[in-house]
N, C-alpha and C positions, 0 to 999 in steps of 0.2 A: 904437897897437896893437903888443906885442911882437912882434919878428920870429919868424916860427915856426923858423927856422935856431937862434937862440938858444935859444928853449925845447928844442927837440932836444937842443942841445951842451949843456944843464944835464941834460933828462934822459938821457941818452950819461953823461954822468960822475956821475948820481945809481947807475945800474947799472953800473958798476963800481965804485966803493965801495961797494957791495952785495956783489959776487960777489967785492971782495979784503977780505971780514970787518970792512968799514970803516961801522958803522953807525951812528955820529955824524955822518961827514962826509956819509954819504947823505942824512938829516934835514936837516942844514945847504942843501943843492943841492935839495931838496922842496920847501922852505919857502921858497927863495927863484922856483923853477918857479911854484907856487902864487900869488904875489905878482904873478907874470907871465902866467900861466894857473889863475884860481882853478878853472876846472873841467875841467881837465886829469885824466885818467882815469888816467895814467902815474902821475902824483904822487901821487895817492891811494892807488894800489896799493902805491908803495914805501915811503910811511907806516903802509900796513897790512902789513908785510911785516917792517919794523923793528920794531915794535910785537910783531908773534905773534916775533920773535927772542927780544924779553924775555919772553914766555911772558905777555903782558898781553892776554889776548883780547877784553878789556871793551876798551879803547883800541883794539885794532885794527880792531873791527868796524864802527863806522862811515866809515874810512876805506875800507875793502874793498868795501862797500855804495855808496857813495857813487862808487869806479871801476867800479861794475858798473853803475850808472845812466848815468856818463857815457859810456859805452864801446856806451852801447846794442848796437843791431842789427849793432856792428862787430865783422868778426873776424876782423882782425889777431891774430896769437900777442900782445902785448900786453894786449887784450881775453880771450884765451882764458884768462890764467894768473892774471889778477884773479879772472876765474867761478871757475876750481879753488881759487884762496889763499882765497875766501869760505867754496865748501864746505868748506875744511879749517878755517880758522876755527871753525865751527860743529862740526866733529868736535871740538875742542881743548876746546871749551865744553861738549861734552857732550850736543848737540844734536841728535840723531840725523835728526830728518823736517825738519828746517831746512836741513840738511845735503845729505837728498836730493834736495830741490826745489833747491838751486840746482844739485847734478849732474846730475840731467833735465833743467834748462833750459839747464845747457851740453851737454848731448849732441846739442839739436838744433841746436844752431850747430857745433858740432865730434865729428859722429860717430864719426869715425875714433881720434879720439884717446886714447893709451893713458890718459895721466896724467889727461886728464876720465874715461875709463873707470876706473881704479883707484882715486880717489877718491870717484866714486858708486859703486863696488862696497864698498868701505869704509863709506859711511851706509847702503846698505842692508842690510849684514851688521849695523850699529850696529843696526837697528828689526827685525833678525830677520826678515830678509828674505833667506833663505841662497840662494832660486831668482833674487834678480834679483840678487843677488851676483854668484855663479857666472859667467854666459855673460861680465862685464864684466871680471870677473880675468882670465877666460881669453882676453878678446879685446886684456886689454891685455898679456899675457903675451906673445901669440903677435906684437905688434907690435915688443916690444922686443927691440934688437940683445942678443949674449951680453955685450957690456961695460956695460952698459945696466947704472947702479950701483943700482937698483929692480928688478932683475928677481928677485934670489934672493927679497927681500922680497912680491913679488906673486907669485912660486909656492909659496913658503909659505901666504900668506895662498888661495888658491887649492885648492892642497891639504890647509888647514884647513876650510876651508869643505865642501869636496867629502867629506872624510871625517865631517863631521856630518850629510851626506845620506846614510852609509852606500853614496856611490860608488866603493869602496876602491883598484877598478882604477886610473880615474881620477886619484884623491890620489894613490897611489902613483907614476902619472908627472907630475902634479905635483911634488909633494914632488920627485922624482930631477933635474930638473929645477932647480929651486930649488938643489938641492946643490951640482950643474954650477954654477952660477954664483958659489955662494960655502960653501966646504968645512966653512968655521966657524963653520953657523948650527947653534950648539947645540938651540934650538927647531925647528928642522930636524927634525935628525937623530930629536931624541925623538920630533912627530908619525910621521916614518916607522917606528918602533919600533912605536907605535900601531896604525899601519896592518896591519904585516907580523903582528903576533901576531894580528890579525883575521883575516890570512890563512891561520892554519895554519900559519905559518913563526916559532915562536920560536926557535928558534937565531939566525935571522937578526936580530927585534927584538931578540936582549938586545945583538948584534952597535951595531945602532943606537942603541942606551940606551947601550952602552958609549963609543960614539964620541963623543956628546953630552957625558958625563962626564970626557974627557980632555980638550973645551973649555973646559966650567965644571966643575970638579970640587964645586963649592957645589950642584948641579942638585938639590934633593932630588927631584923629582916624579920626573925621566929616571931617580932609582937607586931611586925608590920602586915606580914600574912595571916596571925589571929584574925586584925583588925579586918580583911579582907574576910576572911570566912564569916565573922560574923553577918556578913549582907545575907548569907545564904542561909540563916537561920530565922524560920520563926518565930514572931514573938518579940522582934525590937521596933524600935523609933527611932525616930531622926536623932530626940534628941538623949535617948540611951547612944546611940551611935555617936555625937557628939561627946558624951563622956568617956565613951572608951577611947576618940582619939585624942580627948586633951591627954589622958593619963599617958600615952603613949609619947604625945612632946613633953611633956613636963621631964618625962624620964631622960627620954635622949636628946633631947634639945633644950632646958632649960633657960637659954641664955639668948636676950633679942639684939643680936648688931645692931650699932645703928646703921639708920637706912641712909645708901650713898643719895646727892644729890641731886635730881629730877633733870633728864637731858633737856637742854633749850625746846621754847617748844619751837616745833615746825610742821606743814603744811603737811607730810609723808610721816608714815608712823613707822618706829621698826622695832619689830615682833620679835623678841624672839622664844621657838619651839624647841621644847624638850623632852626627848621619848626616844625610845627605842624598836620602836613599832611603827616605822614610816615603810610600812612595806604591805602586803595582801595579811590585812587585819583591821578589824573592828577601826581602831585609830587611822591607819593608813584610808580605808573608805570613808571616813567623815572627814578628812584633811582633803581627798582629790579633788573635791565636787569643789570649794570656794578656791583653793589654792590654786587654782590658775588662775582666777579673776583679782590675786589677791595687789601684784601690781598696779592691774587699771582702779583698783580702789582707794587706791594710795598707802595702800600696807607693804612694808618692804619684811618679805620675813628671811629671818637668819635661823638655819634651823640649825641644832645641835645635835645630830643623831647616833644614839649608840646601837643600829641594828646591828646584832650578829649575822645576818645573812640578808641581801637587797633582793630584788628581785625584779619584773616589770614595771610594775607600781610603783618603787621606790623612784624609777626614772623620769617617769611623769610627775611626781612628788617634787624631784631635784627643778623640774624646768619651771614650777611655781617661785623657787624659792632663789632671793638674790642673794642670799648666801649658805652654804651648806659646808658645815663641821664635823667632819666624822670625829666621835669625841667617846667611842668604844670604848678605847685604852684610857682615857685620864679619871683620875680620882676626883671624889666630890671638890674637894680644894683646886684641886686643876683645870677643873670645870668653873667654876665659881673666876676662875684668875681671869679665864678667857671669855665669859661674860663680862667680865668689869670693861676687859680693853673693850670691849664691841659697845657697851652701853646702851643696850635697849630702852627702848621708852617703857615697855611692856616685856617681861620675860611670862611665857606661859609653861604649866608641867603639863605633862599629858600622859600621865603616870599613875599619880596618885601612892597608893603604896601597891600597888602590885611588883613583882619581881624586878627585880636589877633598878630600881628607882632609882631618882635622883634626889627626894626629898632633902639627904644633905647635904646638899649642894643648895638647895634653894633656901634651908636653913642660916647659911651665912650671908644671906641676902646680897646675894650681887649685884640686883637691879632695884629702883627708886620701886616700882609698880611690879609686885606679881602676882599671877593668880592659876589657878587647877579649873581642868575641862578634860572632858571628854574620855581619856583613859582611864581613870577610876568612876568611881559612885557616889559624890557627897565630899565632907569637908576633909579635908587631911589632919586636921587638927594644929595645922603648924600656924601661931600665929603670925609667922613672917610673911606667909599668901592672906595676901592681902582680898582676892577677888574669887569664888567662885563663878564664873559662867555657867549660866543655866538657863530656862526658862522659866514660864508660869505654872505648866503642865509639874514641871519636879519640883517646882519649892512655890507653894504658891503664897502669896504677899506677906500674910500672918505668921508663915512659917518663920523668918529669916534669924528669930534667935538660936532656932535647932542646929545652925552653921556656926562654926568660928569664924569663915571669912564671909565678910560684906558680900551679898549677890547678887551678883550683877547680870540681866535677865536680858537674854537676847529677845526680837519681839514677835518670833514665831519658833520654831523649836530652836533647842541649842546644840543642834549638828544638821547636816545635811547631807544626805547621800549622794554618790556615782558610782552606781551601777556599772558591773565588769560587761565589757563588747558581747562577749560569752555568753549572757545569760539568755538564754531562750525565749521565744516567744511562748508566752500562757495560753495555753489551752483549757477552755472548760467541759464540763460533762464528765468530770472523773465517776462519780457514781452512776453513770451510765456506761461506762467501757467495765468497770468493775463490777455491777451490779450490788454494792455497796456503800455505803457512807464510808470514808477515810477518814480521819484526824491527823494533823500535821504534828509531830513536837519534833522540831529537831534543836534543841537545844543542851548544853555543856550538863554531863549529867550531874556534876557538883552542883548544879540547879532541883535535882530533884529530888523530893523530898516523899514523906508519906503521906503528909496532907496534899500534896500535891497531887500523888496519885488516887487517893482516896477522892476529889475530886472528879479526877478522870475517868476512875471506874461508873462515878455516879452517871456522868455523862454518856457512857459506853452500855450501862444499863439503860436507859433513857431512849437510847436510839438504836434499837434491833439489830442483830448483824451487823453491826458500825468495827469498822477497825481504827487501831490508831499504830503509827508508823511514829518510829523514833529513831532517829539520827543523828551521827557526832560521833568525833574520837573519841573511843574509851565504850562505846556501849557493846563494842564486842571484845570486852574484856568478859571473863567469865564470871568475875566476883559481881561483878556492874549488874551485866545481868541475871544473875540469880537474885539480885537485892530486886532488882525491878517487878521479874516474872513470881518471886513469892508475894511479894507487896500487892501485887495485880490481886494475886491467886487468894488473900486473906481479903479483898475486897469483892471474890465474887467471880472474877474474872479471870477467864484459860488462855494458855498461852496463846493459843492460835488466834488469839485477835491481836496477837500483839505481833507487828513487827518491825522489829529490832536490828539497827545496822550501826557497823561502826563507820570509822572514815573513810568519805568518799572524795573524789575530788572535785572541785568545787561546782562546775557545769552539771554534773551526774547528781550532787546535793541541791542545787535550781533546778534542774529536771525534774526530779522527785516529784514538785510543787503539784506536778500538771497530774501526778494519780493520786492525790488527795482534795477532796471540797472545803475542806477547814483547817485553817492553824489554831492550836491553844496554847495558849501565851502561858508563862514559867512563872510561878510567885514562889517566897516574896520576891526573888530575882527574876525581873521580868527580863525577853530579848529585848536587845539592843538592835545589833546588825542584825538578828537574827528577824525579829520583828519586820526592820526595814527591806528583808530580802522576800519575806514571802509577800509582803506589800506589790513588790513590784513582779512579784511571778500571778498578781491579781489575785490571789485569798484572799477570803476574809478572815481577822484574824480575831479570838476572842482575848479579851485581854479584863484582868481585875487590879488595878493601882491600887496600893496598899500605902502605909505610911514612912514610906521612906525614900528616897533619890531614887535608890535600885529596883522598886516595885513599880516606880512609873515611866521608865523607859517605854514600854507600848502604845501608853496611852496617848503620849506625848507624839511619836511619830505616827499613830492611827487620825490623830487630831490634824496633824500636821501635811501630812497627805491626803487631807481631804476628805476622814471618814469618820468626823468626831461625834456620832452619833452610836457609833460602834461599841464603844466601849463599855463594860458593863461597872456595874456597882459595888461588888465586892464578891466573895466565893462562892455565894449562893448564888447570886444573878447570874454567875459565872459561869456554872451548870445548866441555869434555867435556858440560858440565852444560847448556849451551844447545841442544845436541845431544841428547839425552836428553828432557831438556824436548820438544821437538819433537816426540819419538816419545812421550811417555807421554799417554794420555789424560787421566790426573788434574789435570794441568798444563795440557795445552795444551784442555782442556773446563771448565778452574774456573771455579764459578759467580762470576762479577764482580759483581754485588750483594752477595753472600755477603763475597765478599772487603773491599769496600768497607765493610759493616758491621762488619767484623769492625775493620778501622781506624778507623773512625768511634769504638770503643767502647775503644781503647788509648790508650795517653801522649800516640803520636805528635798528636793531632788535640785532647784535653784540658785545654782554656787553662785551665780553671778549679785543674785538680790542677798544670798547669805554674807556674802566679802561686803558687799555694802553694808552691811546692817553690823557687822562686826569692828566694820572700821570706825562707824558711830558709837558704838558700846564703847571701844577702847581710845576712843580720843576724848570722850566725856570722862572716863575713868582717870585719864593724865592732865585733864583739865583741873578736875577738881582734886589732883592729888598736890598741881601745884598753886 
């Protein structure tokens, strides 16, 4: 029988040529352990240990399995760090609920412990499992010392997670956390960007996008969401906005393909759509309304969709479309390969740079003709999009050098809505069941701003007893609202006129409509869908277009629907007219069935006349491109 003193002093010196990068001579002292102690749990662990070094998870897995069988019901630190090398094994492999059952089964041998805690928080973030994630990040979090070389990485990971529960306070000291411990985690810094613009603080996120960017200056996402926050900040133009997205291609896109050859022309045009938000969203509601008319129009569209999650929507979405690509998993390049075989007359984004884009992809120019609509706000900067689609309302004639791409102006708005079956029929006389004036904002509170409240208050001063109601994910966060209700409160106004709700689901957010008399529209980032939903719950809605894409979303569907006299003139009319409004009975007693029919029977709402009028835009656009 081998001395156990010996097996020790071989495994002693198999774990130090381990930990001095020596992982031949460690194999070598395994294999001769193993010779001595064939079911030595030690030995097998640092066979499996060598093994995931080379990235060979296949080889290492039975080794790891096999020290967790010997190691049984022991649990020496030895035993403990076999259980977590398994589950990380099985993470490497890609094995998510493999992964987790062996982190549950070390958590009941070693509760306390961070590293079994942050590696079972790791396989259950793998299987989408963000709740039993969470409490194990953050208990391993709160175990580790500040030199602890895992900590920035588990409050990262911690305050990823937490901001995909829409916890934002929480991520947020996450995230700052994670920083503390190491300054130059460029994913960092971007997730906090993330955060802080959900907060209502973009000055601070481009602050954080920017810092990310002096790490990796290659970051596209960290400088594609700058470019994003920048809509939501006071104080720019089109075509300051245009500089900041040339700099953004010059940087990561340099370089112009040439452009493949223009498909024969023919009689049916094919489209093809690219987005990730073909489902109950902004994009998916401007897509319903023409996208079933879009065959009898002679548009064949092929769409591309990388939804994480489909839904009803998406299904009625799919029966518009003569061909549908789930194209989630592929890379910009594998996306681009499967554009080419298909060869659209017209490839469209519907992205722009907002999250999980496809911008690189359409940087390699797969198709003769492309151009950006509808899911971002204005130019992407990329000169390979060839087309923005727009209207008159958002880039009116003079404007078009403020764009890098050509634009190309639909000839009444450049979306159209359908209205979900769901939505309720509008009721008027809210200020008579209330005995009050209401104000609508239910909009993204990354929209609101100071001046924007400062506005508001002026308004809410103006009109006695007036409330104003605000709604959307995120306003029942508690940082949200403390920015909101002190911001009110330095303008004059107590909380109790304000109220404040987070999310609701989407019928109870259309209901809302019917105890409010007015909506007021969001600068510079005006609604979008939001605009076009209270339109059809029959508000009226006060709206001020500014100088950029993103400030004239309202005007454009207030116009569009029928109400183009509504619109005011800029942030003083702004005030004056909501004011006004409030004393006129015409306004504040319109029949809201009336109204609603009256949009039901315009462009705004008319997918049938919108698919025509698209297929003319984009068959002139492939005319004159060949």
């Amino acid at each position: 029988m081998p001395s156990p003193a010996l097996t020790q002093r071989i495994a002693d010196l198999s774990r130090s040529a381990l930990s001095s990068d020596r992982p031949d001579a460690a194999e070598t002292f395994c294999r001769l352990g193993l010779i001595l102690d064939p079911r030595s749990g030690v030995f097998r662990h640092h066979l499996g240990l060598i093994a995931l070094l080379h990235d060979d998870v296949a080889a290492a897995m039975p080794h790891l399995e096999a020290a967790v069988a010997a190691f049984a019901e022991d649990a020496s630190d030895a035993a403990r760090d076999a259980h977590r090398d398994l589950a990380v094994a099985h993470l490497m492999a890609g094995e998510g609920a493999a992964a987790l059952e062996c982190g549950l089964a070390a958590e009941r041998l070693w509760p306390e412990d961070p590293g079994i805690a942050r590696v079972t928080a790791q396989a259950a973030e793998k299987v989408g499992d963000l709740d039993a994630a969470i409490p194990r990040y953050a208990r391993a979090l709160a175990a580790m010392s500040q030199a602890d070389p895992k900590r920035a990485e588990t409050g990262f990971a911690l305050g990823t997670a937490l901001y995909a529960r829409r916890r934002l306070g929480e991520a947020y000291r996450a995230l700052r956390a994670a920083l503390d411990a190491n300054r130059n985690h460029a994913a960092c810094w971007c997730n906090l960007g993330n955060v802080l613009s959900d907060l209502a603080r973009p000055a601070e996120a481009i602050k954080a996008y920017e810092a990310a960017l002096a790490i990796d200056p290659r970051y596209r996402n960290a400088h594609s969401n700058a470019l994003q926050t920048l809509h939501y900040l006071p104080g720019h133009s089109a075509q300051s906005l245009k500089t900041a997205h040339l700099a953004w291609a010059r940087r990561h896109y340099p370089d112009d393909p040439p452009r493949p050859p223009a498909p024969p022309a023919r009689s049916r045009l094919a489209v093809g759509l690219v987005s990730e938000d073909l489902r109950r969203h902004p994009v998916g509601y401007f897509c319903a309304g023409w996208l079933r008319h879009a065959r009898a129009a002679g548009i064949d569209a092929i769409v591309y969709s990388s939804n994480r999650t489909d839904d009803d929507l998406t299904a009625e979405l799919r029966k518009g479309a003569a061909q549908w690509r789930e194209v989630a998993d592929y890379d910009d390049a594998a996306l681009a390969r499967a554009i080419r075989r298909d060869a659209p007359d017209v490839l469209i984004d519907l992205g722009g740079h907002t999250g999980r884009n496809r911008l690189g992809t359409f940087a390699q120019r797969p198709a003769a003709l492309q151009a950006t609509w509808m899911g971002y706000v204005g130019t992407t900067g990329l000169a390979q999009i060839d087309g923005l689609i727009a209207d008159r309302f958002h880039v009116p004639k003079l404007e078009d050098s403020a764009y890098v791409e050509d634009v190309w102006r639909m000839p009444n708005g450049y979306v159209c809505y359908a209205p979900p079956a769901y939505a309720p029929e509008p009721r008027s006389g809210a200020h008579r069941r209330n005995g009050f004036i209401s104000f609508a904002a239910f909009h993204n509170p990354a929209k609101i701003n100071p001046d924007l409240i400062a506005a508001w208050a002026k308004i809410l001063h103006g009109v006695p007893d007036s409330r104003i109601r605000l709604a959307f994910r995120g306003f029942d966060e508690p940082l949200v609202r403390d920015f909101v209700e002190r911001t009110f409160q330095a303008q004059g106004i107590a909380a109790d006129r304000l109220d404040i709700r987070g999310a609701l689901p989407h019928a109870e957010l259309l209901a809302l409509y019917d105890d409010c008399d007015f909506a007021l529209d969001a600068f510079p980032y005006a609604g979008g869908l939001t605009t076009m939903e209270a339109l059809w719950m029959g508000i009226p809605v006060v709206a001020a277009p500014g100088a950029t894409f993103a400030s004239r979303h309202a005007a454009s569907h207030i116009a569009n629907a029928g109400f183009a006299g509504e619109v005011a003139s800029g942030p003083s009319d702004y005030v004056r007219t909501a004011i006004a409004w409030a004393n006129a009975p015409a306004m504040r007693d319109a029949d809201r069935a009336a109204r609603r029919a009256r949009m039901a029977a315009s462009p705004a709402c008319d997918g049938e006349r919108f698919a025509a009028d698209l297929m003319r835009l984009l068959h002139a656009a492939c005319e004159e491109e060949r």
